[in-house]
N, C-alpha and C positions, 0 to 999 in steps of 0.2 A: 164207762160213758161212751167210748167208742164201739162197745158192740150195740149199744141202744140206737147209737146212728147209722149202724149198718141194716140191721134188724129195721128201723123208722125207715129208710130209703127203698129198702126192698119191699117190704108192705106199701110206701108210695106207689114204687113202680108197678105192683101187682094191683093195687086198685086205680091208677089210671087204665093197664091195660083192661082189664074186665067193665068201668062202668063208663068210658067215652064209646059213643056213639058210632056207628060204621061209616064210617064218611071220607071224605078227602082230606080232610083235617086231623084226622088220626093218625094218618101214614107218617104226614109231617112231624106231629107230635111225639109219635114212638118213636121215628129216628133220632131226632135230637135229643128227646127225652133217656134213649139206651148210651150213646152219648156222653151226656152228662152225666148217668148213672153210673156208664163205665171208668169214668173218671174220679166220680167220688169214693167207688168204691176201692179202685186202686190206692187214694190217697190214705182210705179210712184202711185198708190191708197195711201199707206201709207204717204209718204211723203206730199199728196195733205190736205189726213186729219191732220194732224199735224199742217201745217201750216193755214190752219182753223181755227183748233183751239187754235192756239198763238195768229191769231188776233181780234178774236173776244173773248178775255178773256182779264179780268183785271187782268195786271202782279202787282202778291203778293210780295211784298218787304221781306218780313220775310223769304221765301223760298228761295228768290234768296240770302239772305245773308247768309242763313244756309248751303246752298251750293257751296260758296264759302269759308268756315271756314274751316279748318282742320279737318279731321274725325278723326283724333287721339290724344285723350287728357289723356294726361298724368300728374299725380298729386303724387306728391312723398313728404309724413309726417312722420317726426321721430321723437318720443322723444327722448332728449339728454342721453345719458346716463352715469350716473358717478361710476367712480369705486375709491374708495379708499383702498393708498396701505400704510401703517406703514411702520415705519423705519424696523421691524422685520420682515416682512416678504422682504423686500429688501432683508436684512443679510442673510435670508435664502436663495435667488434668486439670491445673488450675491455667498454664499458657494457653490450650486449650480453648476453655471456655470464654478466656481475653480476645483471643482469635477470634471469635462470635462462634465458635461451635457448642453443639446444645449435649446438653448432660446427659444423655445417652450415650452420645458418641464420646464424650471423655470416659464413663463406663466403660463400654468396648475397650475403649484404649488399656485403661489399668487394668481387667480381665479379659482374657480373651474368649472366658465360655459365659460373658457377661449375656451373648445374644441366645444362648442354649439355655438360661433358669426358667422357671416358672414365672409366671406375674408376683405370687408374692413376695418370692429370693430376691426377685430383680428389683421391685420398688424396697424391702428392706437394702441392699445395698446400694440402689440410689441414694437415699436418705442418709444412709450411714458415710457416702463419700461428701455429699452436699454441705453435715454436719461437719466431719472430716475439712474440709474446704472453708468452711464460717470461723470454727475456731483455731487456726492453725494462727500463729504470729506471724507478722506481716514480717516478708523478708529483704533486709535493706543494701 
């Protein structure tokens, strides 16, 4: 099929040039016209070799499944990390927050690489001291 449109375009091209007219309008014509030719035929060459050589190769399985896999592999490793907190430094986290200071800085207080975590470490140990804070028994 592609040699029929190589063949069709060259027999275009050859009977534009021989049956247009001598004129100023031909000039314009045959430039653009070789042009566009030259471009169709590069593409109609490319695509001839191509498919050439799809069929005269042995299709590699390993390649075609490699490139059907996701090119973006993402692998996310954490070790757990534990913090322990005493009853006393609760007292102090809870004096603290009685004092009007805000639960960040009673954080800080009980860890000191409380301001070094990520956003998520920080709000789980937020929560986890807050919790820590809500159910402890009240001390008389």
């Amino acid at each position: 099929m592609l040699y029929l449109a190589v063949a069709g375009m060259t027999g275009l091209a050859a009977f534009f040039y021989f049956v247009l007219p001598d004129d100023g309008k031909r000039d314009f014509l045959l430039l653009y016209g070789s042009v566009a030719y030259g471009i169709g035929m590069l593409w109609a060459s490319s695509q001839i070799v191509s498919v050439r050589r799809r069929l005269h190769r042995e299709p590699d399985r390993d390649r075609i499944a490699s490139l059907l896999r996701s090119k973006i592999n993402v692998t996310v490793e954490s070790s757990p990390q534990v913090h322990f907190v005493d009853d006393a430094a609760l007292d102090r986290a809870q004096r603290h927050l009685d004092g009007g200071g805000s639960m960040d800085e009673a954080c800080a207080a009980l860890d000191p690489r409380y301001r070094a975590m990520n956003g998520i470490v920080r709000s789980v140990f937020k929560k986890a001291v807050e919790t820590a804070l809500e159910h402890r028994k009240p001390r008389a």
